[in-house]
LUMBAVEX-438304 format. One record per residue (C-alpha): x, y, z. Coordinates in nm, 3 decimals, decimal comma. Layout:
<node px="X" py="Y" pz="Z"/>
...
This chain:
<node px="1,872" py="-0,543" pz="1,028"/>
<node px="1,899" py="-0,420" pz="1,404"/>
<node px="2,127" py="-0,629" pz="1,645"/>
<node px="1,943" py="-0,513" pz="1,964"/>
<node px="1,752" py="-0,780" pz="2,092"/>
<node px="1,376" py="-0,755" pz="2,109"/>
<node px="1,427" py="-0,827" pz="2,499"/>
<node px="1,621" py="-0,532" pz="2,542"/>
<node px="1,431" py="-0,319" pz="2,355"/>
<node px="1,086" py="-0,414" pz="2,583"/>
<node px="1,298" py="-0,342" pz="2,846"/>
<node px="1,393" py="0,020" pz="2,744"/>
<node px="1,030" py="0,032" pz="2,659"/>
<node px="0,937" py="-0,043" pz="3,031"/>
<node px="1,193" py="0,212" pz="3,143"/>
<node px="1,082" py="0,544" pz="2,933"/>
<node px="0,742" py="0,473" pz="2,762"/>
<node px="0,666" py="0,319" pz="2,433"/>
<node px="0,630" py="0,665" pz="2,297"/>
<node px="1,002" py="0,712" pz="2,382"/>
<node px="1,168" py="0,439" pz="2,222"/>
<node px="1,268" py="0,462" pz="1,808"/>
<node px="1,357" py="0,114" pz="1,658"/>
<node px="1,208" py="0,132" pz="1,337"/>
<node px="1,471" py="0,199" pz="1,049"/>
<node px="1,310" py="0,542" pz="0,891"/>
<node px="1,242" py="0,688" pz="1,220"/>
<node px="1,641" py="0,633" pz="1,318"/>
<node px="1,768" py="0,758" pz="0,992"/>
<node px="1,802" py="1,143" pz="1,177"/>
<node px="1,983" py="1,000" pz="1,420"/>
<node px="2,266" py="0,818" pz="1,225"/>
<node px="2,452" py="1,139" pz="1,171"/>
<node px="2,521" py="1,477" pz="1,322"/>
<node px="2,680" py="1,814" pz="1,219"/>
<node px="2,979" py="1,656" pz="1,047"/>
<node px="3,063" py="1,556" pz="0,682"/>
<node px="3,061" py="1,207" pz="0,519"/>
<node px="3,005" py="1,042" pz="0,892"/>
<node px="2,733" py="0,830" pz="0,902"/>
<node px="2,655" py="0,508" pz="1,139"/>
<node px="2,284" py="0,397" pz="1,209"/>
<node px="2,191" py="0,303" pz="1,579"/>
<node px="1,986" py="0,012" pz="1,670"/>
<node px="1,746" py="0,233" pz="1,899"/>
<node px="1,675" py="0,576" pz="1,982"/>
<node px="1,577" py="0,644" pz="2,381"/>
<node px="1,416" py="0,984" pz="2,462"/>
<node px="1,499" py="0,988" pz="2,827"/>
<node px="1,293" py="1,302" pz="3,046"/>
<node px="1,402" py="1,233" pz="3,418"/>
<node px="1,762" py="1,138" pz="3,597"/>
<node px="1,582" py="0,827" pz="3,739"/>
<node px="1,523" py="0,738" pz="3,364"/>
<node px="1,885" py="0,770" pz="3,270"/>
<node px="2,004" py="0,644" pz="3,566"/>
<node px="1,866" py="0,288" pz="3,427"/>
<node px="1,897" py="0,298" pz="3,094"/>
<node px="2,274" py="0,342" pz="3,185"/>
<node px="2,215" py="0,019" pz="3,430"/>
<node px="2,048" py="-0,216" pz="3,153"/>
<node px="2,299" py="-0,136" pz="2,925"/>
<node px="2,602" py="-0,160" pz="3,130"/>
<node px="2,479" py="-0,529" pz="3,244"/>
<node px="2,434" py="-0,569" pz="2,898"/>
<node px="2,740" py="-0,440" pz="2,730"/>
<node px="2,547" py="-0,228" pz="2,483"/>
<node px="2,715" py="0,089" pz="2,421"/>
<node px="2,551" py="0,429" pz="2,497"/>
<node px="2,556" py="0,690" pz="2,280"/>
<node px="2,447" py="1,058" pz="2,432"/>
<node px="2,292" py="1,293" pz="2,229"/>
<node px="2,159" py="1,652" pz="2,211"/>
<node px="2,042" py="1,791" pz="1,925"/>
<node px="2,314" py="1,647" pz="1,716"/>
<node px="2,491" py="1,960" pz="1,613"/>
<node px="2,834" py="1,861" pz="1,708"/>
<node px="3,140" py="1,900" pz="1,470"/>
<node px="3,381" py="1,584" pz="1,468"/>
<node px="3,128" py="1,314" pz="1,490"/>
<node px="3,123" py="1,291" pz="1,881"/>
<node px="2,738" py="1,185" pz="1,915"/>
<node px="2,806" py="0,969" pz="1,576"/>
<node px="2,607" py="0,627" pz="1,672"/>
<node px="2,834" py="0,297" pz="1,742"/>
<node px="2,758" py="-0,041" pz="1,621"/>
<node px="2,507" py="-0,243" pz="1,791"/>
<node px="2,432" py="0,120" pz="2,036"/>
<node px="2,168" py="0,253" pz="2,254"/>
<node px="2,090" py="0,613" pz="2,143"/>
<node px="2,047" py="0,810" pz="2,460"/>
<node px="1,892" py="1,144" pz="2,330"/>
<node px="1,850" py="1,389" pz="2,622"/>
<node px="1,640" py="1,670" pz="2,439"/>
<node px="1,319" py="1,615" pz="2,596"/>
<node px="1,505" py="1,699" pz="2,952"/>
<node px="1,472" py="2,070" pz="2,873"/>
<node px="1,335" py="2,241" pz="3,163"/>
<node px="1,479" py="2,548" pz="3,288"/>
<node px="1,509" py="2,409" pz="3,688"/>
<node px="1,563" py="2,765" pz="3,898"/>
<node px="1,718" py="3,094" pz="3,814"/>
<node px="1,850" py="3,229" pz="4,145"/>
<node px="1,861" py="3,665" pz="4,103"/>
<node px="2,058" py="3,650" pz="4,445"/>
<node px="2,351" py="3,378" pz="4,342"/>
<node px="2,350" py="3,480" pz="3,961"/>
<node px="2,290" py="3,090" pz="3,891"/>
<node px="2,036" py="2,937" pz="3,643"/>
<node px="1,989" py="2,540" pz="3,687"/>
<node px="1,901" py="2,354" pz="3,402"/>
<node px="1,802" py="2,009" pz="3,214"/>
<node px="2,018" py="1,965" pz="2,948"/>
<node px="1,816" py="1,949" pz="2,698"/>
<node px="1,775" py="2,319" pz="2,693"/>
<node px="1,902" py="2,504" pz="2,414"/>
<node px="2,161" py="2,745" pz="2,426"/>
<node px="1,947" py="3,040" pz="2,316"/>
<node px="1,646" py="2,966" pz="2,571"/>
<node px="1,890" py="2,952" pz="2,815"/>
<node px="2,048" py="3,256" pz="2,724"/>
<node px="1,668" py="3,470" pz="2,677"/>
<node px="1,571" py="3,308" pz="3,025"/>
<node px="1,923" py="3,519" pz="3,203"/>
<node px="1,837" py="3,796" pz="2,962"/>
<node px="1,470" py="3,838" pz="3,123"/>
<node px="1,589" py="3,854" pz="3,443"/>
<node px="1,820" py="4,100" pz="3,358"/>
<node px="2,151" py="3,911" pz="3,329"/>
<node px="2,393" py="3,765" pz="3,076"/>
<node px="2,444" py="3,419" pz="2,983"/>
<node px="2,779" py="3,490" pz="2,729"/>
<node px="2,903" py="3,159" pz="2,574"/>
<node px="2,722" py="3,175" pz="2,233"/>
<node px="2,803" py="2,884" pz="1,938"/>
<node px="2,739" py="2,947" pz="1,572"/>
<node px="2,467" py="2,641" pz="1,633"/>
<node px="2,304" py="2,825" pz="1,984"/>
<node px="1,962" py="2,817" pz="1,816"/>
<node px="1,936" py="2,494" pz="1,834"/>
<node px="2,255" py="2,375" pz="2,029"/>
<node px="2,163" py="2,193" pz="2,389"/>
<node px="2,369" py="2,303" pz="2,653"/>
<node px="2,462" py="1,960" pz="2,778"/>
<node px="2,613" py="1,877" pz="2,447"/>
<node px="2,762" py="2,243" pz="2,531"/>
<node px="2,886" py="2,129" pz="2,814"/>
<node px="2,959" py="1,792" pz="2,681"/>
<node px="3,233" py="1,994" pz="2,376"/>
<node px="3,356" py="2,300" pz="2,570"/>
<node px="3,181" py="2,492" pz="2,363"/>
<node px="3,309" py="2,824" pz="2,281"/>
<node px="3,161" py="3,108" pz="2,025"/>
<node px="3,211" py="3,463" pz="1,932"/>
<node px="3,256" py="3,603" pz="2,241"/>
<node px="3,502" py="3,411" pz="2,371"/>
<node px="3,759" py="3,633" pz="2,316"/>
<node px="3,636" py="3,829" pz="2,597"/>
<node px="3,416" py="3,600" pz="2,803"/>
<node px="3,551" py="3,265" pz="2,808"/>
<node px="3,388" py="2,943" pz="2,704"/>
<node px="3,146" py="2,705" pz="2,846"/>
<node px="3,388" py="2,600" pz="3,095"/>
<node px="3,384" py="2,932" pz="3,224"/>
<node px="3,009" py="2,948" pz="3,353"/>
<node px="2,940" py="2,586" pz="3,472"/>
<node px="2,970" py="2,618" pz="3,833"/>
<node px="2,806" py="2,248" pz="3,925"/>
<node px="2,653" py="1,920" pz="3,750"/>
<node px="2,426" py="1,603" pz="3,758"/>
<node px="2,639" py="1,336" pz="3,630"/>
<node px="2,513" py="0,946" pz="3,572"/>
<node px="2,807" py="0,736" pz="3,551"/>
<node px="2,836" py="0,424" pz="3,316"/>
<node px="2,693" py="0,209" pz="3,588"/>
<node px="2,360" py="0,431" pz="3,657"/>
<node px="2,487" py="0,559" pz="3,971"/>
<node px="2,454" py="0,948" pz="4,008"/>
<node px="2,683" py="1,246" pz="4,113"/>
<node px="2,600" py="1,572" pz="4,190"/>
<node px="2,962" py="1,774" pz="4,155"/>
<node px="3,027" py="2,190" pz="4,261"/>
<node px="2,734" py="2,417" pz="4,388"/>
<node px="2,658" py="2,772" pz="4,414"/>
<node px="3,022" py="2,884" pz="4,552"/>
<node px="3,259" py="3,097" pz="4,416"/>
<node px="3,520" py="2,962" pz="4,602"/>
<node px="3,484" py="2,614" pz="4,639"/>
<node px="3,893" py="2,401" pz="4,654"/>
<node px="3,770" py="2,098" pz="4,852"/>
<node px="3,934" py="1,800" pz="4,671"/>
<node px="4,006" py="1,788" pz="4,265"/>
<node px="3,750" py="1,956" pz="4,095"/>
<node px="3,613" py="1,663" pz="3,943"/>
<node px="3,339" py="1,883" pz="3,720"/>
<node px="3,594" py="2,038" pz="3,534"/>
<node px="3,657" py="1,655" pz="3,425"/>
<node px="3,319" py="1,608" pz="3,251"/>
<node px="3,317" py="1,930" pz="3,089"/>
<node px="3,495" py="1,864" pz="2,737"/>
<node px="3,442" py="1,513" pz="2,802"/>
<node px="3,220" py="1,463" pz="2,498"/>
<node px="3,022" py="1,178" pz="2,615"/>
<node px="3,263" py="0,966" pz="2,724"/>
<node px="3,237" py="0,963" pz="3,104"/>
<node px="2,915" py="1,033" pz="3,203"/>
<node px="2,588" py="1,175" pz="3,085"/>
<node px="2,480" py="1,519" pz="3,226"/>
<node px="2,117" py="1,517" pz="3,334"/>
<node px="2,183" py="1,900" pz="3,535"/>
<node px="2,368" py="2,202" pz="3,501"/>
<node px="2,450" py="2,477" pz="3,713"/>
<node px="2,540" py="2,768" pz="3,530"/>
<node px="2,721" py="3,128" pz="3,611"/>
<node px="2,528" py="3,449" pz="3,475"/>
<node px="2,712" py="3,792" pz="3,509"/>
<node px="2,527" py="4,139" pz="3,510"/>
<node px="2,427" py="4,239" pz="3,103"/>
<node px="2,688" py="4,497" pz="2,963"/>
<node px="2,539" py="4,829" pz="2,953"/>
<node px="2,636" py="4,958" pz="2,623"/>
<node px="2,759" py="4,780" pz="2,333"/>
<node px="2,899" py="4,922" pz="2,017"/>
<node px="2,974" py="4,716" pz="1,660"/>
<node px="3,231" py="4,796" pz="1,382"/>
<node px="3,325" py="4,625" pz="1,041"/>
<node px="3,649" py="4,683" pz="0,890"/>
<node px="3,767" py="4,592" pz="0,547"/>
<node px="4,139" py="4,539" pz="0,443"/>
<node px="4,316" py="4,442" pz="0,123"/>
<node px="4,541" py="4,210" pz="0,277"/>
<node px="4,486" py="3,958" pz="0,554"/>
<node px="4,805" py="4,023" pz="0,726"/>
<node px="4,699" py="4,375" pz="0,776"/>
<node px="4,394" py="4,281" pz="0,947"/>
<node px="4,571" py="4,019" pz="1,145"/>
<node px="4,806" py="4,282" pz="1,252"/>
<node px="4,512" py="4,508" pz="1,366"/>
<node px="4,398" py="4,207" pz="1,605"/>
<node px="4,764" py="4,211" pz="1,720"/>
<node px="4,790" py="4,605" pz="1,765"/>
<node px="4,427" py="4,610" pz="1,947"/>
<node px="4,553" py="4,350" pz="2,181"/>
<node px="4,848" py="4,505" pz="2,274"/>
<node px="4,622" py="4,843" pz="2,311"/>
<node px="4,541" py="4,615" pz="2,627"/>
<node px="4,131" py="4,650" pz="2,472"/>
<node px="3,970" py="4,308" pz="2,488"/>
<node px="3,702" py="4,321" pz="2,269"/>
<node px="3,410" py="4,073" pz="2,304"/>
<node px="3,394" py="3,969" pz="1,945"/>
<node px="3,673" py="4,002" pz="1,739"/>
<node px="3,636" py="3,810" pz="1,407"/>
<node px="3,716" py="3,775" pz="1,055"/>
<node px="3,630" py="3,658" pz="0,713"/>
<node px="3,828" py="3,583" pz="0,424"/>
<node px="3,717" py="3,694" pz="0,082"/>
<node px="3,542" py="3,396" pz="-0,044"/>
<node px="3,349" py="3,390" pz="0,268"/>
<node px="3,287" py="3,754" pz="0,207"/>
<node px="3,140" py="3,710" pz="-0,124"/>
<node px="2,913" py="3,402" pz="-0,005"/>
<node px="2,765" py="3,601" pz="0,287"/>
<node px="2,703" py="3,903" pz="0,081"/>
<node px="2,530" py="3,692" pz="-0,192"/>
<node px="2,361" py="3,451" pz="0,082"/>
<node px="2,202" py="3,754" pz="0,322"/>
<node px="2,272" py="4,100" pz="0,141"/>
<node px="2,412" py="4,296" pz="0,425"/>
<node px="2,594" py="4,519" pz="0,212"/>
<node px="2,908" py="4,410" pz="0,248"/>
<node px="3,243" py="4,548" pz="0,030"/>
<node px="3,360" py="4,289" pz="-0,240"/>
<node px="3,679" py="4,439" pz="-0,299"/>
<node px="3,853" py="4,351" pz="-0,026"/>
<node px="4,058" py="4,034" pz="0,125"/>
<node px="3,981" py="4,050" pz="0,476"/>
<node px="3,687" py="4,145" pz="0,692"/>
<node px="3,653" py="4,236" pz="1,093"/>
<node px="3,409" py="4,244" pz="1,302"/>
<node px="3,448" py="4,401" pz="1,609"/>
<node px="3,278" py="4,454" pz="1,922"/>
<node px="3,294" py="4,613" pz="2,228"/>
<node px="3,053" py="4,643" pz="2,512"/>
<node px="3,044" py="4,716" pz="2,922"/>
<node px="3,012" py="5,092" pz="3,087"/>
<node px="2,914" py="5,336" pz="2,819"/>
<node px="3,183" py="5,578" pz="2,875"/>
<node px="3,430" py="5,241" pz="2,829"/>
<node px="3,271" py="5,150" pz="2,539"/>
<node px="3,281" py="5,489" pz="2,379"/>
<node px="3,623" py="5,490" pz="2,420"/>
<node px="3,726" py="5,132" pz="2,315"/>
<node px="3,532" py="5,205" pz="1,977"/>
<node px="3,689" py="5,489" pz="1,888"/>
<node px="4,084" py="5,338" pz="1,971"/>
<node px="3,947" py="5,061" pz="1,738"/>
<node px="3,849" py="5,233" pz="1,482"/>
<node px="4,192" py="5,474" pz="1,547"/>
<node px="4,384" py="5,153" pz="1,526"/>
<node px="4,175" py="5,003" pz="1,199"/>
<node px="4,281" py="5,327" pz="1,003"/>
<node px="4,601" py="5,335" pz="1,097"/>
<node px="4,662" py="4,968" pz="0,989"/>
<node px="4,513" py="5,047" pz="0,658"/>
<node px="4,184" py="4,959" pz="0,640"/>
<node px="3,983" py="5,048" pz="0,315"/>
<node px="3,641" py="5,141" pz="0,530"/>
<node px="3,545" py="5,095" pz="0,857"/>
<node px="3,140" py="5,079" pz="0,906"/>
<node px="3,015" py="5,183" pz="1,278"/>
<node px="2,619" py="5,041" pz="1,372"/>
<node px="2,435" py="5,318" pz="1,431"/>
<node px="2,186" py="5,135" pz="1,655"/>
<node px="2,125" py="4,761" pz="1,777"/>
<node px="1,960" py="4,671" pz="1,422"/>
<node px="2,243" py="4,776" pz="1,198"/>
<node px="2,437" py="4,659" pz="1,486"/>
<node px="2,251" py="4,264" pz="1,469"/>
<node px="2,277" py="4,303" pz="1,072"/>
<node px="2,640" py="4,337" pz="1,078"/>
<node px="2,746" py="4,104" pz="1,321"/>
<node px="2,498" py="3,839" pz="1,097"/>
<node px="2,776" py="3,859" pz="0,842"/>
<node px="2,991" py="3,642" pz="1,076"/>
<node px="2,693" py="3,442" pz="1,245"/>
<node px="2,580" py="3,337" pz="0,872"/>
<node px="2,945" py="3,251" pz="0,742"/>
<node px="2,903" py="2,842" pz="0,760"/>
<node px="2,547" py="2,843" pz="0,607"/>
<node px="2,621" py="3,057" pz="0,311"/>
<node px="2,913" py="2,865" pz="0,225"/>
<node px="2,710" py="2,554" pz="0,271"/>
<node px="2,493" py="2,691" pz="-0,055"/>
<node px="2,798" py="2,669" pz="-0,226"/>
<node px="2,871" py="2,243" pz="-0,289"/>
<node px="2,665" py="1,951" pz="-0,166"/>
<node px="2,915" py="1,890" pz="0,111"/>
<node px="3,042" py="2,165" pz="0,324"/>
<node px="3,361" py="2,010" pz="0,581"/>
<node px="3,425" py="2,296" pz="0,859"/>
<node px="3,710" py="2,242" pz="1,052"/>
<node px="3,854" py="2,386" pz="1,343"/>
<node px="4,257" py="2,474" pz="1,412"/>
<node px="4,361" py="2,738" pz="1,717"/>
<node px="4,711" py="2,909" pz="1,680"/>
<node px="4,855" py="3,164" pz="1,902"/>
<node px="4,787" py="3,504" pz="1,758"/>
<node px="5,120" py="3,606" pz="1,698"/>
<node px="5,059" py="3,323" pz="1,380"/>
<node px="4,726" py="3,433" pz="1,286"/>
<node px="4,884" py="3,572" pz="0,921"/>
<node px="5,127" py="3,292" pz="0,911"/>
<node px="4,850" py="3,074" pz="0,952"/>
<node px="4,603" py="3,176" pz="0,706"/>
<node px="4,801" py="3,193" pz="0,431"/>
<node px="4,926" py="2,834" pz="0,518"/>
<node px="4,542" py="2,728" pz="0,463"/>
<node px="4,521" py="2,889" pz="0,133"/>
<node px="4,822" py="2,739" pz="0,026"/>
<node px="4,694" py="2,424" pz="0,118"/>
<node px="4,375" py="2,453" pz="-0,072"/>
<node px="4,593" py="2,547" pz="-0,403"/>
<node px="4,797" py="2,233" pz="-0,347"/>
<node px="4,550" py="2,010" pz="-0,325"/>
<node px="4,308" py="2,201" pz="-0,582"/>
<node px="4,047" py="2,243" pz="-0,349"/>
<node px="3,760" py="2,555" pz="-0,253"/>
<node px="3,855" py="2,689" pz="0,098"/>
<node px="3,673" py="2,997" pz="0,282"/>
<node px="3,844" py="3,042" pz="0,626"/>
<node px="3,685" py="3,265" pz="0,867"/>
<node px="3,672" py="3,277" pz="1,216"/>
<node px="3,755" py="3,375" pz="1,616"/>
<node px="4,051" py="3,609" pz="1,492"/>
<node px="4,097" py="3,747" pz="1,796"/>
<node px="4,166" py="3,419" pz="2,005"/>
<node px="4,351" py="3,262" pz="1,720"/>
<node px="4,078" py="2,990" pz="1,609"/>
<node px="4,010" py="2,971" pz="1,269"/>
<node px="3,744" py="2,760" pz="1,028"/>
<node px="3,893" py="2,659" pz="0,726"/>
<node px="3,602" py="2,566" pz="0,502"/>
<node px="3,616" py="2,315" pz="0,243"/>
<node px="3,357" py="2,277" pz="-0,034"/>
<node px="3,297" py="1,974" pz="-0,189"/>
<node px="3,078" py="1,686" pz="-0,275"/>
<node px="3,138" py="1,381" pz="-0,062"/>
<node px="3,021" py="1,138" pz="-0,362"/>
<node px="3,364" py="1,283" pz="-0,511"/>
<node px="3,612" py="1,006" pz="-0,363"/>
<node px="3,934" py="1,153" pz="-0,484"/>
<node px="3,845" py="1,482" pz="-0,373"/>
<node px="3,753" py="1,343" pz="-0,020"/>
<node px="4,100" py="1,182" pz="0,001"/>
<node px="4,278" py="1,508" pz="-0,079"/>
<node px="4,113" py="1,688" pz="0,166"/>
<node px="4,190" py="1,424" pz="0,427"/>
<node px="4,535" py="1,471" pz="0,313"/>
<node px="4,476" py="1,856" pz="0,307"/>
<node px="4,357" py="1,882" pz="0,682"/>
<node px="4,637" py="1,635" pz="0,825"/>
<node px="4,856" py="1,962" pz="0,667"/>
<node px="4,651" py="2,189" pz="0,859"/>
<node px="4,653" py="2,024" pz="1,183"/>
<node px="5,034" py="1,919" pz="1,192"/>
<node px="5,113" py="2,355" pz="1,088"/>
<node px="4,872" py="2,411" pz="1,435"/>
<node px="5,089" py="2,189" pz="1,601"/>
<node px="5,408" py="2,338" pz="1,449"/>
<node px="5,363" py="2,681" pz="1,525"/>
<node px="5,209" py="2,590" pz="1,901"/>
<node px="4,864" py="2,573" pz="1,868"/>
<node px="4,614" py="2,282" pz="1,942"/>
<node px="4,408" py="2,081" pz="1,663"/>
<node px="4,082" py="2,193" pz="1,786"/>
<node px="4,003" py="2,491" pz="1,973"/>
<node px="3,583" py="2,438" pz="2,009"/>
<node px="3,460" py="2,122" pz="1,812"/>
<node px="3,607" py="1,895" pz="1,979"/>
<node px="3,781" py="1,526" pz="1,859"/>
<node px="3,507" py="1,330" pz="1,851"/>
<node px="3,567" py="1,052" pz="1,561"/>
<node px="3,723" py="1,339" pz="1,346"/>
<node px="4,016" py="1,425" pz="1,462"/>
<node px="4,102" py="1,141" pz="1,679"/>
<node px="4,384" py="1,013" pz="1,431"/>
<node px="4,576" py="1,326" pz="1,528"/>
<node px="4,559" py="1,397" pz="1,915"/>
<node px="4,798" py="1,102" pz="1,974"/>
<node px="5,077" py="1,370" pz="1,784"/>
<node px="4,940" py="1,742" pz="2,012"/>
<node px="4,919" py="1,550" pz="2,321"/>
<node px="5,218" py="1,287" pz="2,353"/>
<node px="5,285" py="0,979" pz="2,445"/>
<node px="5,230" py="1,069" pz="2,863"/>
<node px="4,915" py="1,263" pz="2,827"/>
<node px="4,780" py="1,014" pz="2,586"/>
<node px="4,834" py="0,710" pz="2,846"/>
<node px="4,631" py="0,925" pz="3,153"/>
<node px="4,365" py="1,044" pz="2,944"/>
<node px="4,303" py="0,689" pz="2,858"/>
<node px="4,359" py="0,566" pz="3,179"/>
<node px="4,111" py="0,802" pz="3,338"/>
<node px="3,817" py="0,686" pz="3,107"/>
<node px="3,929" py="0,349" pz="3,184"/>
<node px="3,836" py="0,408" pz="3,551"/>
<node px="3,531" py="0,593" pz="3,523"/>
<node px="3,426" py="0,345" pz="3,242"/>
<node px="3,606" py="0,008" pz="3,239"/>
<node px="3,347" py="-0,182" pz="3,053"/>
<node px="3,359" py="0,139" pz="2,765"/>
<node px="3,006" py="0,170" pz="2,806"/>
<node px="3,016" py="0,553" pz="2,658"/>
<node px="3,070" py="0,675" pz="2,319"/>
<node px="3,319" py="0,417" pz="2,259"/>
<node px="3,606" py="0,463" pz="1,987"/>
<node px="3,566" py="0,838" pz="2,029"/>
<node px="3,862" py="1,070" pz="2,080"/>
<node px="4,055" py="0,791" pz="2,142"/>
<node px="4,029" py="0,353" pz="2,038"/>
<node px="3,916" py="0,123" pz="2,325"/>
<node px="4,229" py="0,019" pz="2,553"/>
């Protein structure tokens, strides 16, 4: 039974079109969960919004009315950040996917943010540039909700993460009122740079109806490696020696062996089944740089004991290979009903430490793990597999990744490194961030937001 009343619905109706308004119960049943295990909430209405003016008073109704807003891309998120609240507006921003202006001269693209990571991506690579933030989900992935997580991906080793290339925003605050923040600059110190705010902010601030994004020039050359080792700390000591060979690859990452066997059986790239450990590696920029780079690489692979190291030939071996990491989540997904990814960032110096931590973890609690991952800025994926009907299992994997997180925070590292808290991990940032930080963070959502409008009871509980 939906709590919205009819009035409001008419209303939201009268605001974006009848065609844009869900409130029947099997046409809201996509939208009552996203990328995340064993979450699921259904929403009272779904609201396909295509124009800032459109947000802008949806926002307005439902602030007056104390209904809560949920945003929402394309609903690939990771800790249940665009899961639906009780008695909730869905505000789904994927029709907003027009690619506004792509200025050659600044090296900007402006965007809706409904656009998806890849088009956005194609659109800088026609013009003969580089968009470089690149999720596991960028297929389908929308940069606001991008924008929204921080979202990072395999080369942000090298290139940074989302955070990196967003040089300006449309914001609609909880009240409807809009905010352009940052331009075209690339200097720009005039008062706190209040962008940097909303990025990361998963939902909870604001809803991002524009982006301005940074392109750079595309590489020139690129060159891509696999290496095989029989021992996970020897490939974790290769990241370490390639580092301190002051090479910054742009993709440096790993699998583990039962992710190795589940790729190889899932897309039949060829992969060796003997081993423990897996890299991939890449390198690209001037061709004489990349030249070089490869070959230290594959000097430094060898010399740490690798049992094969397999150099592309051309760009298609060189897109088959790097699939091996790319398809790591969905052939472990063919593996159990329920697949729980998880994300944990350590500093590299624990990498080994680390991943042997996880495994003992999984043995503890009896429980399938493949880990794989950004090895080369310390973020791993432990995978579990499971089945979520399964409640005992559930529970020791809740116990298993409170293990996890509280090793991260041991050795220095941070709970989530790309996925953000969302619902998910909420229960655990009170213990990385501390007392202080907790008590601004939720006294700066309390200003931008004092009614909680947005995403309540994510990342942190109402005040």
């Amino acid at each position: 039974m939906l709590k919205l009343e009819l009035s409001v619905i008419d209303r939201l109706r009268k605001i974006v079109g009848k065609q844009d308004v869900l409130d029947q119960k099997e046409d809201l049943i996509p939208y009552s969960f996203d990328g995340t295990a064993a979450l699921k909430q259904h929403p009272d209405c779904v609201v396909f919004t295509r124009t800032t003016a459109q947000v802008s008073e949806v926002l307005k109704l439902a602030n007056k009315e104390g209904i809560p807003v949920v945003t929402r891309g394309s609903g690939t998120g990771l800790s249940g950040g665009s899961l639906p609240s009780e008695r909730c507006i869905v505000l789904c921003t994927v029709k907003m996917k027009k690619i506004l202006e792509l200025d050659k001269a600044n090296l900007t693209l402006l965007t809706e943010p409904g656009a998806t990571t890849l088009t956005i991506a194609e659109a800088a690579e026609k013009a003969g540039l580089f968009y470089p933030p690149d999720p596991g989900s960028m297929k389908i992935s929308t940069i606001g909700g991008n924008v929204a997580e921080n979202s990072g991906g395999l080369r942000g080793l090298k290139y940074g993460v989302t955070r990196n290339y967003v040089m300006g925003m449309e914001i609609v605050l909880p009240d409807g009122e809009i905010c352009w923040m940052g331009n075209k600059c690339v200097k720009d110190v005039a008062g706190y740079s209040l962008k940097d705010l909303f990025i990361g902010s998963e939902g909870t601030l604001g809803v991002i109806t524009k982006v301005l994004l940074r392109l750079i020039p595309q590489p020139q050359a690129k060159k891509t490696m696999v290496a095989t080792f029989e021992q996970m700390d020897r490939a974790a000591e290769t990241v370490s020696a390639i580092i301190a060979a002051q090479i910054i690859p742009c993709t440096l990452e790993f699998l583990d062996r039962t992710t190795i066997h589940c790729v190889e059986d899932f897309a039949k790239i060829g992969l060796p089944l003997d081993c423990e450990a897996l890299l991939l590696i890449e390198t690209d920029g001037h061709p004489a740089v990349v030249k070089e780079e490869a070959e230290k690489m594959e000097a430094i692979c060898r010399e740490h004991g690798c049992m094969e190291i397999r150099v592309a030939k051309d760009d298609r071996e060189a897109a088959k290979l790097a699939s091996a990491r790319r398809s790591a989540f969905s052939a472990l997904a063919r593996l159990s009903p329920t697949t729980i990814l998880e994300d944990a960032t350590v500093p590299r110096s624990e990498l080994g430490h680390m991943i042997r931590y996880v495994a003992a973890v999984a043995k503890k609690y009896q429980l399938k793990v493949g880990t794989f991952g950004h090895m080369g800025d310390g973020n791993l994926h432990p995978t579990f597999l499971t089945d979520e009907r399964n409640t005992d299992e559930m529970h020791r994997i809740e116990e298993a990744f409170e293990d996890i997180f509280k090793e991260a925070i041991r050795l220095g590292g941070t709970i989530t490194g790309e996925h953000g808290i969302g619902i998910a991990k909420k229960k655990f940032l009170p213990d990385f961030a501390g007392q202080t930080q907790m008590r601004i963070l939720k006294e700066v959502r309390n200003v931008l937001d004092p009614k909680g409008t947005l995403n309540p009871g994510k990342i942190f509980d109402p005040i």
